[in-house]
Each structure stands twice: as structure tokens, then as C-alpha cells.
N, C-alpha and C positions, 0 to 999 in steps of 0.2 A: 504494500500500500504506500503511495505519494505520499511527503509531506504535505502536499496542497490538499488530496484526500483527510489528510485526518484533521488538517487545522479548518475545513469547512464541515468535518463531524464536530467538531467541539462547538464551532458557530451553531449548527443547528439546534444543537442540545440546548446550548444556552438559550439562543431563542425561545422553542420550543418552554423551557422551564420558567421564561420571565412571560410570553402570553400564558400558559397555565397559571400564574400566579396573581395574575390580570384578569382573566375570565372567573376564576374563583376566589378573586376578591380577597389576595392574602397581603396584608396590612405593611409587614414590612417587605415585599419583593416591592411593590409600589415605593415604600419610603428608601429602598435601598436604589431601586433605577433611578427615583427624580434626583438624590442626596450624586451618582455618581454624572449623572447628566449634567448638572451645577457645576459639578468639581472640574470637569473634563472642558466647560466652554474657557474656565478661566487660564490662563494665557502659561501662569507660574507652571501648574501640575502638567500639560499638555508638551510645551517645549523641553522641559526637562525628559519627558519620559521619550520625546523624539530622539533627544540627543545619549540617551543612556542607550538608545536602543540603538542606534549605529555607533556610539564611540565600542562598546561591547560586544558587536556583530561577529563570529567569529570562535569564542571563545568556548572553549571546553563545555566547562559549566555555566552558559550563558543568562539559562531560566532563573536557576539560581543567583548569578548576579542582580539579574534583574528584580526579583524580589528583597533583596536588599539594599539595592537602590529604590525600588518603590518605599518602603520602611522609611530610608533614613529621609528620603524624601516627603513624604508625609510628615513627617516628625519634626523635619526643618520649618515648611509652609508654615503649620501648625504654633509653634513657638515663638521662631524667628518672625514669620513673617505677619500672623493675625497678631501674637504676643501673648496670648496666655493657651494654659492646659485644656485639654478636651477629653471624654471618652472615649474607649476603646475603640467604641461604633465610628465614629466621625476617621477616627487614624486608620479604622481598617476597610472603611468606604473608599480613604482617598488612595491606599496603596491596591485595591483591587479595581480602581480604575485609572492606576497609573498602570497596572498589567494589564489592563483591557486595552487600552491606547497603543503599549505595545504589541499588544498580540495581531490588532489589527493591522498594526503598521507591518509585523512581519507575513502579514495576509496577502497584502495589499504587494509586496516585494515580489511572493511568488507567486502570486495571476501574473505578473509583468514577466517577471523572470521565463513562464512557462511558454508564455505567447509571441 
């Protein structure tokens, strides 16, 4: 199986579990897509995670870079850049849509790549 195969099995999955979660009306899949849709138009979370995802393209353990760059970048935004503490919730919205940003972008690499 393709890498382009299984990184649009993981897209549909997702999909498919955020409308289920939509048509049956579950509280936080809605609180958790509109919390990572906010996070993702603002400019800070979105360029960083561009830039972690090609400065690191390449690498061994790439996913796992990337996860801790999501981390410590949440944790920066969060601190450094609003200036005080938040919940669990909030730092782990914004590191799973700082992987979502790059997973698409590595999406988006191999349609180009394959074509």
C-alpha cells in the first residue's frame, strides 16, 4: 500500500468520525473542531507548523519530531505569546492541530509528488 493510500485512509477516518460526531450531536467533537479551526486561521500556530514540517522533512523519526514540536509549540503560543496558563484541553487542541496542519501539508506534497 502507497503512502498517498494510507495518509487518505487516515483523512477519511477522520472525516468520517468528526461528521458522526456532528450528526449525533456529540458536545465536545463540535467544541474540539470549532477550538482547532480558530487555532489553525491564526497566522503564529499555522506558519510554525509549515516551517517545522519542511525544516524536519526527511528525518528518521520525523512524526515524532513533529509532535514535539507541536508540544513545545503550543506551550510557547500559550505562555509566551497570550501570557498566562491554560488547561490541558486548550494545549492539547492546539498541538493536535498543529499535527493536523502538518499532516495535510505532507498530503498535499504527495498528490503533487505522484502527479
Amino acid at each position: 500500500m502507497s503512502k498517498t493510500k494510507i495518509y487518505l485512509i487516515i483523512l477519511a477516518i477522520a472525516i468520517i468520525a468528526i461528521a458522526a460526531g456532528y450528526i449525533m450531536n456529540i458536545q465536545i467533537i463540535k467544541t474540539i473542531c470549532a477550538s482547532a479551526i480558530a487555532y489553525a486561521k491564526k497566522p503564529a500556530l499555522s506558519v510554525t507548523a509549515a516551517v517545522c514540517a519542511f525544516l524536519f522533512l526527511g528525518n528518521k523519526n520525523y512524526w515524532l519530531i513533529i509532535a514535539g514540536c507541536a508540544i513545545v509549540t503550543s506551550l510557547t503560543i500559550q505562555y509566551l505569546v497570550i501570557g498566562h496558563g491554560a488547561a490541558l484541553f486548550t494545549v492539547a487542541v492546539r498541538a493536535c492541530t498543529f499535527i493536523a496542519i502538518v499532516y495535510l501539508m505532507n498530503l498535499v506534497k504527495l498528490i503533487f509528488n505522484e502527479a
